[in-house]
N, C-alpha and C positions, 0 to 999 in steps of 0.2 A: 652357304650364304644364309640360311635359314637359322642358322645356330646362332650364326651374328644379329641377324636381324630381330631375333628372339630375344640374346641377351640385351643388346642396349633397347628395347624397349621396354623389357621389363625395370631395368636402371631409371631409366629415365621417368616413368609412370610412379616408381617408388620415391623417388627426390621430390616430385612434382606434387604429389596427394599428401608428402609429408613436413612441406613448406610451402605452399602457396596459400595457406593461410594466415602465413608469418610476415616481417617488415622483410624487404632485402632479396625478395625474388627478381631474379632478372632473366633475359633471355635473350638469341643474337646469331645469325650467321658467323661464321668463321671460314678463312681461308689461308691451309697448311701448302707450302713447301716443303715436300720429305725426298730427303738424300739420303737414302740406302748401303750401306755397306758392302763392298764387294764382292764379300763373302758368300751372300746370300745366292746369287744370280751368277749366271754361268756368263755371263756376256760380260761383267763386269760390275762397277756400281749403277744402280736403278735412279732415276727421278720422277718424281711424282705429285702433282697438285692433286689437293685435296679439297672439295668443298664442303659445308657440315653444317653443321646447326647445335648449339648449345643450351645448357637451363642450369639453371644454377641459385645458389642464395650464398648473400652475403651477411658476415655478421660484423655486428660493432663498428663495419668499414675497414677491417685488418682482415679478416677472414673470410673465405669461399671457399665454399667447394659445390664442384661443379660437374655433369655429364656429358659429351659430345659423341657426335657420331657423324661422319664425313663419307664421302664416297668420291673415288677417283675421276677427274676430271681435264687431267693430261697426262700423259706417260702410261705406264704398265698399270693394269688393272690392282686397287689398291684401295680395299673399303678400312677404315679406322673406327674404330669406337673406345671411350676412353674415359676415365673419373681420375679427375684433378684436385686437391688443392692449392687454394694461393694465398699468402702472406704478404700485403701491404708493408713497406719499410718507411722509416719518418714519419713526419709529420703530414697531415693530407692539407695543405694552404691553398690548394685550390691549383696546382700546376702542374706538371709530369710528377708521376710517383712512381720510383718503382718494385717490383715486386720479385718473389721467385716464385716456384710452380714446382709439385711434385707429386705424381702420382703413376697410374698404371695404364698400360694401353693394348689393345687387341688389334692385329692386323689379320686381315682377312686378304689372299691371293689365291683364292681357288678359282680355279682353270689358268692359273698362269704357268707355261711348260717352259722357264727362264731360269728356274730353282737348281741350286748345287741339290737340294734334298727335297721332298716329297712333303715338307712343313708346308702346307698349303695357312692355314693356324698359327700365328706366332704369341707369344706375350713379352710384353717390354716394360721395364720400369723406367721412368724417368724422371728427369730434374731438368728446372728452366731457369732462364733470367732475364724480365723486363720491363715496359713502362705503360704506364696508363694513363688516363687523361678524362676527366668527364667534360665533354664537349658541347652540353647542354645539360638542364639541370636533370635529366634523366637517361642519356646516352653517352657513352662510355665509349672511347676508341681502347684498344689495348694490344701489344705486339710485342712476341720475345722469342727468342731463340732458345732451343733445347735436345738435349741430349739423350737419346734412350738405349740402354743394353738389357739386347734380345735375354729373360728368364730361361732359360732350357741347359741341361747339365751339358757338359761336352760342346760347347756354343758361345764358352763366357768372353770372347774376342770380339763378338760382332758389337758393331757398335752401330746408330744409325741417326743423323742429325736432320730436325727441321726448325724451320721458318715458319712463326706460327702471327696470325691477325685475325682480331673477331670486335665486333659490334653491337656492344648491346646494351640492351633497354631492360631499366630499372624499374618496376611499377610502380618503385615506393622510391625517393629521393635516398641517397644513399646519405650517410648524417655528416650537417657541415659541419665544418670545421672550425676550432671554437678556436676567435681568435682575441686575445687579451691585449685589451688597450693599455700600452704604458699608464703608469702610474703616474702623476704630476707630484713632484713632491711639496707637501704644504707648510706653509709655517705651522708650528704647535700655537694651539688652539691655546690663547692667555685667558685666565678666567675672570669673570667681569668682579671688578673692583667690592667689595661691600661699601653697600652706603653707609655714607656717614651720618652717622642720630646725635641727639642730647636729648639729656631726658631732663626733664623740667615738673619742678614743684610749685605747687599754684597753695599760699597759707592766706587762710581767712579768718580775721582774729577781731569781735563784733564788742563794743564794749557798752555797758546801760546803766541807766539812774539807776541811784538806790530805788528797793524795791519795786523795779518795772519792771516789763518784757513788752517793750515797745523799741524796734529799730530804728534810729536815726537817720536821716539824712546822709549824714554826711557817710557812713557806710556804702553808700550808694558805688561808688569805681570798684570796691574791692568785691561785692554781690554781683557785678557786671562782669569782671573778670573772669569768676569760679563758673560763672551761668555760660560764658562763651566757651570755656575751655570744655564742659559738658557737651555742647551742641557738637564742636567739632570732631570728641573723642565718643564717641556714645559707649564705647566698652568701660569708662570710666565710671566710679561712686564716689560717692561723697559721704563721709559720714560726721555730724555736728554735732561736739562735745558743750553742754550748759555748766556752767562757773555760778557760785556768791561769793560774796564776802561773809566777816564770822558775825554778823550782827542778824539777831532771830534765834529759830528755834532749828534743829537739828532736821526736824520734820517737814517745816515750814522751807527750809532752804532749797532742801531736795526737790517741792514740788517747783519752786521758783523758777531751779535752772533747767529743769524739763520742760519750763513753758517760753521761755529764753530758747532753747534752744526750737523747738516747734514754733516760735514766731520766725527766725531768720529762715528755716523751711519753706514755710510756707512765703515768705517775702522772695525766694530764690521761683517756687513752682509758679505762684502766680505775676509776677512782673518777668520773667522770659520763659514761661511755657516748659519748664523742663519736669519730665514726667517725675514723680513725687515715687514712686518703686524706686531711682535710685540714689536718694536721700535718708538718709536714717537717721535718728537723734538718739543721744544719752543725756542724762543728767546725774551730775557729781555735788550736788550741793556746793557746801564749803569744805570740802572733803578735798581738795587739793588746789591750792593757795599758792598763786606765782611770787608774790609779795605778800608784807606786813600789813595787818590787819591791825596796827595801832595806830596806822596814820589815813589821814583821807586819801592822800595819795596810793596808798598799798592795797588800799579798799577798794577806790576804783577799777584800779588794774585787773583785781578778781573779780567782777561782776562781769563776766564774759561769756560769748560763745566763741570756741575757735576749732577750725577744719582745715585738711591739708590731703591736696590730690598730687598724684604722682604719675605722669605718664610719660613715654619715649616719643618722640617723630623725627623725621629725615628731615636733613640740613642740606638745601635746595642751595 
């Protein structure tokens, strides 16, 4: 009894010191029903409850492996010690799962005088199959039935069947169960409309007496117009081209339609405020003539300033 008591405690001490500082430690009374083999015992086949205690870790929720060790508690004297693993099947949704079980086992019948043979010592390997349950968010029912043939040469008939249930508590929740909500399926996603623009040209075309640079009057709607579409566009410019006619001097003309054009500027900056950085003037003399310069009428026409903005907006 001492060799048993020896070995499963040093099992047990080795699993223990080399997971318990891992996720998946658990731990839990156990109680076997073991039906014996005939073979074994002179009287016939043996029965035997077993009570025990277990420690174990699990991994990922599919895997454990585990240590117990029980001692006989009805029938023929009948100590067990034993290292398991188990393998979870499907999916874990939270309701019976079940499982198999296969590993090795030691039975202990010393002083029992019931033996075909003087194997007081046996070893058995086994295979199981069955369900589990966690019954709180850290305790675990579990119970399966299994099968074990006695190791030893000249022996390979015995066979020996238990009933096995145990209880145990997880330190660490054991990991849930990841469950996927239907998908809803959606309409495709239609892409919003582009607004609709027009782009709009705003022409200011200022015309003056001979030899002046004084703006009239009556320009006044079209300086209105160019000065509001400024305010509302401020990324916009403006840039005023100065005109003559061919009468004077070549020198004389140039400077005219530069002061033509720096009077309708400054009539834009100061009657509505629009900052003068983005206003710019040219002067072309009579260096490019819309009309005849032999008539009064051709004349007039080219005594001018004229400007033309260009900008886009959405069409509300």
């Amino acid at each position: 009894m001492k060799k048993l008591a020896a070995a499963i405690g040093v099992s047990l001490l080795t699993l223990s010191a080399s997971v318990f500082a891992q996720e998946g430690l658990y731990l839990g009374p156990s109680l076997g029903y073991y039906y014996l083999d005939s073979d074994r015992v002179v009287s016939g086949h043996d029965e035997a409850g077993v009570a025990g205690f277990n420690v174990g870790y699990r991994f990922f929720n599919d895997w454990a492996l585990e240590a117990g060790y029980g001692k006989d508690i009805a029938g023929d004297d009948l100590d067990v010690a034993q290292i398991n693993a188990y393998f979870w099947l499907g999916e874990d949704n939270g309701g019976w799962r079940p499982y198999v079980v296969a590993g090795f086992s030691y039975y202990d019948r010393d002083g029992e005088n019931n033996l075909w043979s003087d194997e007081e010592y046996t070893h058995q390997a086994q295979i199981g199959f069955g369900l589990s349950k966690m019954i709180s968010d850290q305790w675990e029912f579990r119970g399966d039935a299994r099968i074990a043939h006695k190791l030893r040469e000249g022996n390979e008939g015995i066979n020996d069947g238990s009933l096995n249930f145990a209880l145990n508590y997880y330190f660490n929740k054991p990991a849930a169960p990841v469950v996927e909500a239907p998908v809803e399926p959606r309409e495709p996603e239609m892409p919003a409309p582009e607004p609709e623009t027009r782009t709009i040209t705003v022409r200011l075309n200022v015309e003056f007496e001979f030899d002046k640079a004084i703006v009239r009057a009556i320009y006044g709607d079209e300086l209105h117009a160019v000065a509001n579409a400024m305010k509302v566009h401020d990324d916009i410019t403006l840039v005023l081209e100065g005109h003559t006619d061919a009468r004077g001097s070549d020198d004389y003309n140039q400077g005219l339609s530069e002061r033509r054009a720096a009077a309708v500027k400054a009539k834009i900056v100061e009657d509505y405020g629009i900052d003068p950085s983005r206003i710019t003037t040219e002067g072309y003399g009579e260096s490019r003539p819309i009309a005849d310069n032999a008539t009064d009428e051709g004349r007039a026409r080219n005594r001018r300033v004229v400007g033309e903005m260009t900008y886009t907006e959405v069409v509300e």
